[in-house]
PDB file with one MODEL, atoms N, CA, C and O in Angstrom:
MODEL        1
ATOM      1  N   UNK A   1     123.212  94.727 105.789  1.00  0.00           N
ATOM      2  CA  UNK A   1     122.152  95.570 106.313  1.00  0.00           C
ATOM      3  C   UNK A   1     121.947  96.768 105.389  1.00  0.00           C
ATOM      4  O   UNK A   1     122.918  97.253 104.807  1.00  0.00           O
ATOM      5  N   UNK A   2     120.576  97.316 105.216  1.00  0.00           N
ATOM      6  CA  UNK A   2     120.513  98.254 104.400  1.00  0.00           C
ATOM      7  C   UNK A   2     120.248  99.502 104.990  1.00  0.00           C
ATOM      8  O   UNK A   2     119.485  99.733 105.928  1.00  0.00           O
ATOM      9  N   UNK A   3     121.132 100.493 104.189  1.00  0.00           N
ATOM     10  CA  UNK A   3     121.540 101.713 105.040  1.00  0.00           C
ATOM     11  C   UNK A   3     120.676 102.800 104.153  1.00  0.00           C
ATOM     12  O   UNK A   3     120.059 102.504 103.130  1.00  0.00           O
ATOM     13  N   UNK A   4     120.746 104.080 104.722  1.00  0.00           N
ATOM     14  CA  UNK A   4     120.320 104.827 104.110  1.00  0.00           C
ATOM     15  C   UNK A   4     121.015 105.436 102.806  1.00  0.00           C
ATOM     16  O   UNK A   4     120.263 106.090 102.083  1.00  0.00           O
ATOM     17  N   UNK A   5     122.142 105.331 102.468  1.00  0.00           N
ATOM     18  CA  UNK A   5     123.383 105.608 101.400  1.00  0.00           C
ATOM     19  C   UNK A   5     122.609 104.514 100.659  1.00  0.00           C
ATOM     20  O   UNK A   5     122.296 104.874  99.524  1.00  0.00           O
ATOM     21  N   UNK A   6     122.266 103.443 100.944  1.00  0.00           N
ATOM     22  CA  UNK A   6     122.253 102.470  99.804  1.00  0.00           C
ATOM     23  C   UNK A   6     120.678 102.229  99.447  1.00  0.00           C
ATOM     24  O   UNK A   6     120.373 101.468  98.528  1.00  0.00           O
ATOM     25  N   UNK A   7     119.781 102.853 100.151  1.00  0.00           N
ATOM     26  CA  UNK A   7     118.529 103.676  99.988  1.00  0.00           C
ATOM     27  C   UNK A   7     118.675 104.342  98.615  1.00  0.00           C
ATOM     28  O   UNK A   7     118.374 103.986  97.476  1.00  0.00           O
ATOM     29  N   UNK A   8     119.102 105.159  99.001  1.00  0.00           N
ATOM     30  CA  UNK A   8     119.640 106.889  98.095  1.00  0.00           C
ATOM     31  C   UNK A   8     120.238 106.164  96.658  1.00  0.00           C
ATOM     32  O   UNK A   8     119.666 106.501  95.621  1.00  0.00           O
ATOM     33  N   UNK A   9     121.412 105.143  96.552  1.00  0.00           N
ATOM     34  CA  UNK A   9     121.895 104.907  95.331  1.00  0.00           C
ATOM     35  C   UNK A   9     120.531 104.188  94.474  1.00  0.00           C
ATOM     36  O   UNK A   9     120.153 104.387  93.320  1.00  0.00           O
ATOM     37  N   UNK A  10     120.036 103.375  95.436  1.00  0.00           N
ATOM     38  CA  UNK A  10     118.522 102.633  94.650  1.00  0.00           C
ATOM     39  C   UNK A  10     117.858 103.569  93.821  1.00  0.00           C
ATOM     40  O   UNK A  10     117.713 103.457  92.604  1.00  0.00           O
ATOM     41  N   UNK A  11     117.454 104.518  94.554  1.00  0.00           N
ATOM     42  CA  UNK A  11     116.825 105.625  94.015  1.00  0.00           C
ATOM     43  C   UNK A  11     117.271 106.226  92.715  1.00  0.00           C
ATOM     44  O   UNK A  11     116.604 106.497  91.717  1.00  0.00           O
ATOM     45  N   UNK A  12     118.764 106.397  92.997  1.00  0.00           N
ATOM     46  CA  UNK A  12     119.452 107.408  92.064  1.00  0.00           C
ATOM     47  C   UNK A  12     119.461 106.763  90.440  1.00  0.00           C
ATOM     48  O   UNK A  12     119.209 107.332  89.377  1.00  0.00           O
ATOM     49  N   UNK A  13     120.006 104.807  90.828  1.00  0.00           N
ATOM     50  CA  UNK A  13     119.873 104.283  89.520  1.00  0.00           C
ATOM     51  C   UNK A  13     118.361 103.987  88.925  1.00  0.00           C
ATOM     52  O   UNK A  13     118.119 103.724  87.747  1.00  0.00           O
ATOM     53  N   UNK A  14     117.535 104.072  89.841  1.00  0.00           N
ATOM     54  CA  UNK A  14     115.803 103.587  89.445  1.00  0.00           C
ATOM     55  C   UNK A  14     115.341 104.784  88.706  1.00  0.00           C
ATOM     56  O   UNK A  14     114.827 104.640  87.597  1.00  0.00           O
ATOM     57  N   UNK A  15     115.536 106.367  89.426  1.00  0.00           N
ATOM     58  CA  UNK A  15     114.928 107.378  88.640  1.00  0.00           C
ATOM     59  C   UNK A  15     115.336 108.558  88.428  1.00  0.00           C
ATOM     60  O   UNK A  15     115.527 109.552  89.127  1.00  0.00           O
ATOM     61  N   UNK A  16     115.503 108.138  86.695  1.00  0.00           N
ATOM     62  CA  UNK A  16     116.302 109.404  85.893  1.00  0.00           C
ATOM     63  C   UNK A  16     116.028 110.773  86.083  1.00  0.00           C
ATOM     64  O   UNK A  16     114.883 111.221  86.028  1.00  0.00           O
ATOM     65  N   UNK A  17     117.239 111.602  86.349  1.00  0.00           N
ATOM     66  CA  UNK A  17     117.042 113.150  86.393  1.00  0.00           C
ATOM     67  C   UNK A  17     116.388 113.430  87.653  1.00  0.00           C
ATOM     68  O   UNK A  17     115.562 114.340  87.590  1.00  0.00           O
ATOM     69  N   UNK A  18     116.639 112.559  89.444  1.00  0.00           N
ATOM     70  CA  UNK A  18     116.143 113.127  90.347  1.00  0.00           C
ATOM     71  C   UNK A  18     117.010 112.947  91.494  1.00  0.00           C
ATOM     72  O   UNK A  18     117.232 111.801  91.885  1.00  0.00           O
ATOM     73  N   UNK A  19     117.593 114.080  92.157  1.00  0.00           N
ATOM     74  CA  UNK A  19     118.823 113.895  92.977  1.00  0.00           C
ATOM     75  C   UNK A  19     118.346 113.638  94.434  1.00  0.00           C
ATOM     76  O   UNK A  19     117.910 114.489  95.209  1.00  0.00           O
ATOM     77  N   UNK A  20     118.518 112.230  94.678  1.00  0.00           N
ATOM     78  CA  UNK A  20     118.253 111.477  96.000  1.00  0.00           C
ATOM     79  C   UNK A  20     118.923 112.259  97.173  1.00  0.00           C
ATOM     80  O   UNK A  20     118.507 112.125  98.324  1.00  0.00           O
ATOM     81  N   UNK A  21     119.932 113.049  96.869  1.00  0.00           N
ATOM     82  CA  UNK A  21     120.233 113.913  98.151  1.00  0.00           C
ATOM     83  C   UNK A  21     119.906 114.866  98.999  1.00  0.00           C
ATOM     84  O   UNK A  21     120.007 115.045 100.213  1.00  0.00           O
ATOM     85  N   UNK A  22     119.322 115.669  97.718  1.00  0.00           N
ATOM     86  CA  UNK A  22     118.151 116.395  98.367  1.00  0.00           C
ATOM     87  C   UNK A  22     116.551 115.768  99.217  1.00  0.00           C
ATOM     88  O   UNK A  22     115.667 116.431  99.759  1.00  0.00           O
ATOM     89  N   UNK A  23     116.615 114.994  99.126  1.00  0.00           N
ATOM     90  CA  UNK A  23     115.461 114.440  99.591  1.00  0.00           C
ATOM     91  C   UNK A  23     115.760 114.153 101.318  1.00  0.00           C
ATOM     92  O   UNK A  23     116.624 113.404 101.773  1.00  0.00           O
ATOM     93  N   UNK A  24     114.506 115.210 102.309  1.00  0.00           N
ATOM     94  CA  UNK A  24     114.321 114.044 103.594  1.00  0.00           C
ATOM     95  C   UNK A  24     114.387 112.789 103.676  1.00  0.00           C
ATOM     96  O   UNK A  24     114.267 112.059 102.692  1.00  0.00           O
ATOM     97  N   UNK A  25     114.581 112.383 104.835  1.00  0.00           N
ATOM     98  CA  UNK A  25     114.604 110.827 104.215  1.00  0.00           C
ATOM     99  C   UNK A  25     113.077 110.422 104.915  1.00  0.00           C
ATOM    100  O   UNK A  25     112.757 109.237 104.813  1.00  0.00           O
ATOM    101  N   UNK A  26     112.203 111.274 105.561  1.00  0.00           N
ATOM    102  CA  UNK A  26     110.522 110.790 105.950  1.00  0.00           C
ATOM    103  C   UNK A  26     110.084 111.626 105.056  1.00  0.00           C
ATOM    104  O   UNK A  26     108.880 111.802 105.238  1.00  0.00           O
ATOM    105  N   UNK A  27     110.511 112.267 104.117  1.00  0.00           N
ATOM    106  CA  UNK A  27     109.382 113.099 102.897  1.00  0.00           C
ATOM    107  C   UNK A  27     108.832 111.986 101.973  1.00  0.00           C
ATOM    108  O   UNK A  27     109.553 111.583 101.060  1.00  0.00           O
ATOM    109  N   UNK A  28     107.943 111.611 102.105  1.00  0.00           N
ATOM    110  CA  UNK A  28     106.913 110.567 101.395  1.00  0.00           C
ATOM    111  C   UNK A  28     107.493 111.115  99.445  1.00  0.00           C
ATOM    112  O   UNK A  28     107.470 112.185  98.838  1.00  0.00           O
ATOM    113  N   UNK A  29     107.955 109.660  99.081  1.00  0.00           N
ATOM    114  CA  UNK A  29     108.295 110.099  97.502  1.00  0.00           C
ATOM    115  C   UNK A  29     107.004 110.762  96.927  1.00  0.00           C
ATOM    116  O   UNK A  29     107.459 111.837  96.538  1.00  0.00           O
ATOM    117  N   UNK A  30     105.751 110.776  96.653  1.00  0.00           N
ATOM    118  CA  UNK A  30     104.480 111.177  96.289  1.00  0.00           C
ATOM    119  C   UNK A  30     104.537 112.881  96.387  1.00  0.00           C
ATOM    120  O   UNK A  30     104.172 113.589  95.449  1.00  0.00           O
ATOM    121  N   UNK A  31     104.987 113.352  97.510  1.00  0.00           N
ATOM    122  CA  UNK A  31     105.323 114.443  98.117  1.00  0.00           C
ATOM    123  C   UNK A  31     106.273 115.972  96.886  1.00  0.00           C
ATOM    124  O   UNK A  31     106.200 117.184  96.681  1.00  0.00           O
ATOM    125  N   UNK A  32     107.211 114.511  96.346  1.00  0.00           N
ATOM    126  CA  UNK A  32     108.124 114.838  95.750  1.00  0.00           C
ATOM    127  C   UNK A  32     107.374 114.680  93.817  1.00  0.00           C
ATOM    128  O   UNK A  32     107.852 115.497  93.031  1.00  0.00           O
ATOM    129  N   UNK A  33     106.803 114.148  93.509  1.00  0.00           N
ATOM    130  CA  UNK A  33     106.309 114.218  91.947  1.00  0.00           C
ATOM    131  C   UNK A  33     106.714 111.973  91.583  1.00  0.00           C
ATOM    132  O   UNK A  33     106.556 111.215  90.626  1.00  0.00           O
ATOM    133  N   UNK A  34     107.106 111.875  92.631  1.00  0.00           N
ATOM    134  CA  UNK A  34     107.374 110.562  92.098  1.00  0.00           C
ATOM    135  C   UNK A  34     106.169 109.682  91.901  1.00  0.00           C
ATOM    136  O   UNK A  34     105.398 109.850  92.846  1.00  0.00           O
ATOM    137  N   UNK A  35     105.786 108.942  91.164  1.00  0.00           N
ATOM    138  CA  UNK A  35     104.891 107.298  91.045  1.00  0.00           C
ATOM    139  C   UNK A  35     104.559 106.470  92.047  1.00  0.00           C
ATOM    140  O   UNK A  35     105.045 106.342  93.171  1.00  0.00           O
ATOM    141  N   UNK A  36     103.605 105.881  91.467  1.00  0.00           N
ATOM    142  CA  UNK A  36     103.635 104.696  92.033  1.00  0.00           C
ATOM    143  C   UNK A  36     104.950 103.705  91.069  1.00  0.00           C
ATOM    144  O   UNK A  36     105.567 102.868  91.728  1.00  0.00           O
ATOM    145  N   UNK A  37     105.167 103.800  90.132  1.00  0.00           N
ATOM    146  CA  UNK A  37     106.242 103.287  89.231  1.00  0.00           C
ATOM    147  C   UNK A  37     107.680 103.173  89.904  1.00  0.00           C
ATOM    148  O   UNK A  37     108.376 102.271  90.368  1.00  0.00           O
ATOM    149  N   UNK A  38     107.760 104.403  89.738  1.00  0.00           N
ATOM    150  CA  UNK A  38     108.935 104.828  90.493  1.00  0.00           C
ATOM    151  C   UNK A  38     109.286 104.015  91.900  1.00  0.00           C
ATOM    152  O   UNK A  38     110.301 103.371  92.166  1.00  0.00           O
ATOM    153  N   UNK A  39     108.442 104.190  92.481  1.00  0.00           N
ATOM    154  CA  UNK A  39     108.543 103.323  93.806  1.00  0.00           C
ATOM    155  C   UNK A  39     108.826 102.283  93.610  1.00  0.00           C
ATOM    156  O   UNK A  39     109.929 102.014  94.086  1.00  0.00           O
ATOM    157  N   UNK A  40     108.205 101.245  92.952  1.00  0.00           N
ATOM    158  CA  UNK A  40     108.316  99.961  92.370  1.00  0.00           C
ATOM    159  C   UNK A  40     109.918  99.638  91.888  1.00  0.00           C
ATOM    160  O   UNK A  40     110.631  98.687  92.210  1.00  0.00           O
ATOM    161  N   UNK A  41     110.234 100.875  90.928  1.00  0.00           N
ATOM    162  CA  UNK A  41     111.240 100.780  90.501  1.00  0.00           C
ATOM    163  C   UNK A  41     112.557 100.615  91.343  1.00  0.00           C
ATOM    164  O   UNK A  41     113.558  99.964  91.043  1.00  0.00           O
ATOM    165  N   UNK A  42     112.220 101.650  92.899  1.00  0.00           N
ATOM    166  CA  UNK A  42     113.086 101.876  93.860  1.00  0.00           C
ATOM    167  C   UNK A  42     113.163 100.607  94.142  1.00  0.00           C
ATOM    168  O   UNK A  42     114.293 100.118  94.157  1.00  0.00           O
ATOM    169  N   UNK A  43     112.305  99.967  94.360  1.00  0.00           N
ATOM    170  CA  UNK A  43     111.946  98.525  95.531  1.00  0.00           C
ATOM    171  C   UNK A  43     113.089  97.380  94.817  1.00  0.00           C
ATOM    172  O   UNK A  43     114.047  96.788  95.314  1.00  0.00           O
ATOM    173  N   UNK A  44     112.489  97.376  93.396  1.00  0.00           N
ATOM    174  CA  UNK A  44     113.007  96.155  92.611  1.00  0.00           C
ATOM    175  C   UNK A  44     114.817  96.532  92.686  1.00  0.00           C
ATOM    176  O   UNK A  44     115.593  95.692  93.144  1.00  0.00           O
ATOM    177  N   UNK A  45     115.169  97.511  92.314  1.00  0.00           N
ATOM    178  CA  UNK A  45     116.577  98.083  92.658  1.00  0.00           C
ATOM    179  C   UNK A  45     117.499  97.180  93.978  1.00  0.00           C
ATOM    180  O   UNK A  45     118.548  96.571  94.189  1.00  0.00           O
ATOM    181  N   UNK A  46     116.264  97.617  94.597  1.00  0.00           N
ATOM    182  CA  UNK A  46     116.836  97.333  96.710  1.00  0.00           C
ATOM    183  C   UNK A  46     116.964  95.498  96.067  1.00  0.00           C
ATOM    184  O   UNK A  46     117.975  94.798  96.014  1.00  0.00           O
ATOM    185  N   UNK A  47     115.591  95.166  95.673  1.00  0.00           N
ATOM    186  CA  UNK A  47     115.640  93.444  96.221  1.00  0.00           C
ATOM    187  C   UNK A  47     117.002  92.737  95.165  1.00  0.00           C
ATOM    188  O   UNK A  47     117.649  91.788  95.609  1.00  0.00           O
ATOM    189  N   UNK A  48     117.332  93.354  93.690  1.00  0.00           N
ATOM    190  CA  UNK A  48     118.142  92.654  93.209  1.00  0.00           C
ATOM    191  C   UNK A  48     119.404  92.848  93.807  1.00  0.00           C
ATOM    192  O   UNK A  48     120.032  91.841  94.133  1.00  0.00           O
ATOM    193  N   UNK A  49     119.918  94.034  94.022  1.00  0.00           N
ATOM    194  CA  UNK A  49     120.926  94.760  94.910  1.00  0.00           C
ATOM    195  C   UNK A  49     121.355  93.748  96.055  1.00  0.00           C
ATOM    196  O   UNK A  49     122.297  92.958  95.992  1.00  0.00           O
ATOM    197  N   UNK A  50     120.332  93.960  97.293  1.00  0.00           N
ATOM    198  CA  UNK A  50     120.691  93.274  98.377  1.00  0.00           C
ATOM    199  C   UNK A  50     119.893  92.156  98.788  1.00  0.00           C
ATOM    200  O   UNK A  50     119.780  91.783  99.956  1.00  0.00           O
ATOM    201  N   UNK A  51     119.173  91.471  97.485  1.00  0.00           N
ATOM    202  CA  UNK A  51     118.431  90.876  97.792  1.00  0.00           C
ATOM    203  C   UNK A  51     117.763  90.073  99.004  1.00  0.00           C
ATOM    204  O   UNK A  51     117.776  88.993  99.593  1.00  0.00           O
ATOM    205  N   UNK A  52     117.193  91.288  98.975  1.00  0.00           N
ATOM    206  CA  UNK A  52     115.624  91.633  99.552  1.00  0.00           C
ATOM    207  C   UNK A  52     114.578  91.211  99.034  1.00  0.00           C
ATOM    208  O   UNK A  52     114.660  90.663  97.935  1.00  0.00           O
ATOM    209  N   UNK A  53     113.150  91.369  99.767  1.00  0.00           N
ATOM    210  CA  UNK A  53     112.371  91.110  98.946  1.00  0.00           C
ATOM    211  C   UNK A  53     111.016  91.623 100.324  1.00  0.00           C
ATOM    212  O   UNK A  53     110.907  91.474 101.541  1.00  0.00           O
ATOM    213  N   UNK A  54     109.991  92.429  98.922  1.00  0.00           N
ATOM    214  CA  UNK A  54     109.394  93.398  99.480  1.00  0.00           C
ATOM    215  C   UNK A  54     107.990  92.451  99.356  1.00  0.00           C
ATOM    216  O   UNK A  54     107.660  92.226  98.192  1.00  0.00           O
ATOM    217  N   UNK A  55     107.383  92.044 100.094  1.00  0.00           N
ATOM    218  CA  UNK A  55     105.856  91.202 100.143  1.00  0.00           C
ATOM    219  C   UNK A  55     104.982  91.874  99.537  1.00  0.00           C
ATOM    220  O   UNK A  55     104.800  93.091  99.536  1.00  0.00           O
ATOM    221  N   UNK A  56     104.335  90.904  98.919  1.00  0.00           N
ATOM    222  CA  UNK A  56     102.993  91.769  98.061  1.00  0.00           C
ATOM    223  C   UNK A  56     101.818  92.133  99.177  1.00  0.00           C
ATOM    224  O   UNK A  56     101.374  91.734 100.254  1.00  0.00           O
ATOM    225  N   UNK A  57     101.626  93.138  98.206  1.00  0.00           N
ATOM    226  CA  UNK A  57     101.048  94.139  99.394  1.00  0.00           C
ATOM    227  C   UNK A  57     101.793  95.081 100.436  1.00  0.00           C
ATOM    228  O   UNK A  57     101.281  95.664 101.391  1.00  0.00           O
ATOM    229  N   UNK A  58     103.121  95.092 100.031  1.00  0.00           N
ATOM    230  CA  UNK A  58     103.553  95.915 101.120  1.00  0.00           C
ATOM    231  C   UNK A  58     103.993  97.333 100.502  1.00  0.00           C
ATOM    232  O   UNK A  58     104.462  98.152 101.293  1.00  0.00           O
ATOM    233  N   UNK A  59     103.896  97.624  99.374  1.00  0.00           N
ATOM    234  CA  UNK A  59     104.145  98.840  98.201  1.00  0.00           C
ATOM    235  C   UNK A  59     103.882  99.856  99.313  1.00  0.00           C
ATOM    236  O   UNK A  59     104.769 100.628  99.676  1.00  0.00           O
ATOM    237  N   UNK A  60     102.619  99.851  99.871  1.00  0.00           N
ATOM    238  CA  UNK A  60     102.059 101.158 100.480  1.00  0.00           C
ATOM    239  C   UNK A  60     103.105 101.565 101.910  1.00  0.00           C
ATOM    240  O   UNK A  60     103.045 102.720 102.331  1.00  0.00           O
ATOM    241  N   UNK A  61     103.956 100.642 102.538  1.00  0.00           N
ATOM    242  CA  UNK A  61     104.809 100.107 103.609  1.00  0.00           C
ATOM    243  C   UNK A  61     106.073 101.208 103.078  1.00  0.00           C
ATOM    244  O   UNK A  61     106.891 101.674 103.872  1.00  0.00           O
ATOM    245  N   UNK A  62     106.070 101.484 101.778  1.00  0.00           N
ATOM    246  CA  UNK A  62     107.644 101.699 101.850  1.00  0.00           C
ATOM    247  C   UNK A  62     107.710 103.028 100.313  1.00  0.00           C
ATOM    248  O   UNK A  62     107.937 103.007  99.104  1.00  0.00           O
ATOM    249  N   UNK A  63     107.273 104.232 101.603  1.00  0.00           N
ATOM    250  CA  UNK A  63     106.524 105.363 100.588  1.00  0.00           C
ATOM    251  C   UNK A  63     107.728 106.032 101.099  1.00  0.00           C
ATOM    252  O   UNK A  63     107.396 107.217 101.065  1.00  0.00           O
ATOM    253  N   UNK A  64     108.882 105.983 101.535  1.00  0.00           N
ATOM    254  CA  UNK A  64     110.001 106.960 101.984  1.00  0.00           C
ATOM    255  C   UNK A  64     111.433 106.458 102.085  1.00  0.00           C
ATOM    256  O   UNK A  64     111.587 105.250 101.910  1.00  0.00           O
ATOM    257  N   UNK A  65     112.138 106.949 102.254  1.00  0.00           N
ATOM    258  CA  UNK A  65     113.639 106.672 102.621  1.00  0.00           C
ATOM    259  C   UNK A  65     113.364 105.528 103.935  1.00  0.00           C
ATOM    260  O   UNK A  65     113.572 104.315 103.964  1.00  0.00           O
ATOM    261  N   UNK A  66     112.878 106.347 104.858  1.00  0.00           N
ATOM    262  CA  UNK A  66     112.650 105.962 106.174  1.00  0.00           C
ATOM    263  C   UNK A  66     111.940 105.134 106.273  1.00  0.00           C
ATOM    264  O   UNK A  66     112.124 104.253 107.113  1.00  0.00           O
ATOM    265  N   UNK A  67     111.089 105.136 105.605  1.00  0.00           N
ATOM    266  CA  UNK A  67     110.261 103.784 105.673  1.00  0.00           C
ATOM    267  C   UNK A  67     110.153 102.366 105.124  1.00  0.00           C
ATOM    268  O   UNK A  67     109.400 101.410 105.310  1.00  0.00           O
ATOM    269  N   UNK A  68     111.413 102.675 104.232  1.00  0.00           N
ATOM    270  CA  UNK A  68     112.113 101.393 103.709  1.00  0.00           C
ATOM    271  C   UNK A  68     112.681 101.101 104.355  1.00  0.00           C
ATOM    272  O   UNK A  68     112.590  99.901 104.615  1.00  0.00           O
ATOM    273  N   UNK A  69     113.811 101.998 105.206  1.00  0.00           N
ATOM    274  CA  UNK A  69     114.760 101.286 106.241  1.00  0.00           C
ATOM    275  C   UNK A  69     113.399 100.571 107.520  1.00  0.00           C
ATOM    276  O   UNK A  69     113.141  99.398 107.790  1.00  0.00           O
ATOM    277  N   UNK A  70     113.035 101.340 107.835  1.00  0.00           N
ATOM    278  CA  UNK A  70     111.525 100.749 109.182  1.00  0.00           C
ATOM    279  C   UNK A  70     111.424  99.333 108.349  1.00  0.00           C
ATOM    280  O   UNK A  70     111.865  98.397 109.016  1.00  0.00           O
ATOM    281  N   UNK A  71     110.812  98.857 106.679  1.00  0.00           N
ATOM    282  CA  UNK A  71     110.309  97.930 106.610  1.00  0.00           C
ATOM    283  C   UNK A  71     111.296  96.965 106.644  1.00  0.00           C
ATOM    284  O   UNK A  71     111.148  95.772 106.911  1.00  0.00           O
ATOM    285  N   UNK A  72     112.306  97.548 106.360  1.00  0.00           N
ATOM    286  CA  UNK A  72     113.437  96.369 106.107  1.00  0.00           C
ATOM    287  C   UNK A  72     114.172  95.946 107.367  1.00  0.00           C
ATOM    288  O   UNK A  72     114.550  94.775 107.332  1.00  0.00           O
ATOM    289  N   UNK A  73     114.513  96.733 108.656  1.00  0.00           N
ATOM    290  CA  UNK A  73     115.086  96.746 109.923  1.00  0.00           C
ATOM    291  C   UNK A  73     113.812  96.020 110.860  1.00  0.00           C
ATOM    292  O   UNK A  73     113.968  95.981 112.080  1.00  0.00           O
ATOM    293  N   UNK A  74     112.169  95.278 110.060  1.00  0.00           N
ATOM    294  CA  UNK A  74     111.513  94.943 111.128  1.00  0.00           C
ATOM    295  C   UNK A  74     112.218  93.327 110.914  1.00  0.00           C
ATOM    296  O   UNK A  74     111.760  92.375 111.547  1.00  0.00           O
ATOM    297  N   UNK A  75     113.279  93.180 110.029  1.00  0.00           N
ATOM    298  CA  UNK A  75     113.339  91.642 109.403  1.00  0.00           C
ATOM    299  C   UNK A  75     113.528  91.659 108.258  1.00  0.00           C
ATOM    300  O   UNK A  75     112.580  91.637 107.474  1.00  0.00           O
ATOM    301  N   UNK A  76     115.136  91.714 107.742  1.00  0.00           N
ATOM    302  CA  UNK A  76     115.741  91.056 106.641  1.00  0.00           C
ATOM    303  C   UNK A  76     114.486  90.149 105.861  1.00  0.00           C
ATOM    304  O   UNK A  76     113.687  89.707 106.686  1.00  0.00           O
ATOM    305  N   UNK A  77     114.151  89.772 104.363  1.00  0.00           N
ATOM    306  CA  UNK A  77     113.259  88.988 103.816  1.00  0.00           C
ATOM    307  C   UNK A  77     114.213  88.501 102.847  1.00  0.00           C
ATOM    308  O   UNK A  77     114.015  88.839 101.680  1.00  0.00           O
ATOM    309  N   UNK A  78     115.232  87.755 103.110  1.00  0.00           N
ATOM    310  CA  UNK A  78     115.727  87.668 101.635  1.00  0.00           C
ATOM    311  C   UNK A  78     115.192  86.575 100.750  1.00  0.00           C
ATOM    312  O   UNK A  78     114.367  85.708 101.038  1.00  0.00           O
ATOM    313  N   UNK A  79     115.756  86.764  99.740  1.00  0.00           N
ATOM    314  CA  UNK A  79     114.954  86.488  98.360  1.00  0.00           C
ATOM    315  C   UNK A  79     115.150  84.398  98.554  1.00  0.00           C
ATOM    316  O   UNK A  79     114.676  83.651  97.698  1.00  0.00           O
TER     317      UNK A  79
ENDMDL
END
């Protein structure tokens, strides 16, 4: 199951020079100076990690800490 700790490490190895701890976990990354890249980057992290796997079209689904756990806790997708 994917937790919020393992949220945060996705983050930490996807994007250089930005400390996932400080971050709310409903503060929308956009909020923060991050990408659309970045996000991507977070996502691909999560699916090789715990493989997961994020549906196309669902990028816009998973703009937060929190809202990765929401997309991922509606139903495991694994790869």
């Amino acid at each position: 199951m994917l937790t919020e700790a393992l949220v945060r490490d996705a983050i930490r190895a996807a994007v250089a020079d930005f400390d996932p701890d400080l971050l709310a976990a409903d503060t929308p990354f956009y909020d923060l100076g991050l990408d659309s890249l970045d996000q991507v980057k977070i996502l691909l992290v999560i699916e090789e990690r715990h493989r997961l796997q994020v549906a196309d079209g669902d990028l816009d689904r998973c703009g937060s800490i929190q809202a990765i756990l929401a997309y991922f806790g509606e139903g495991d997708a694994p790869i």
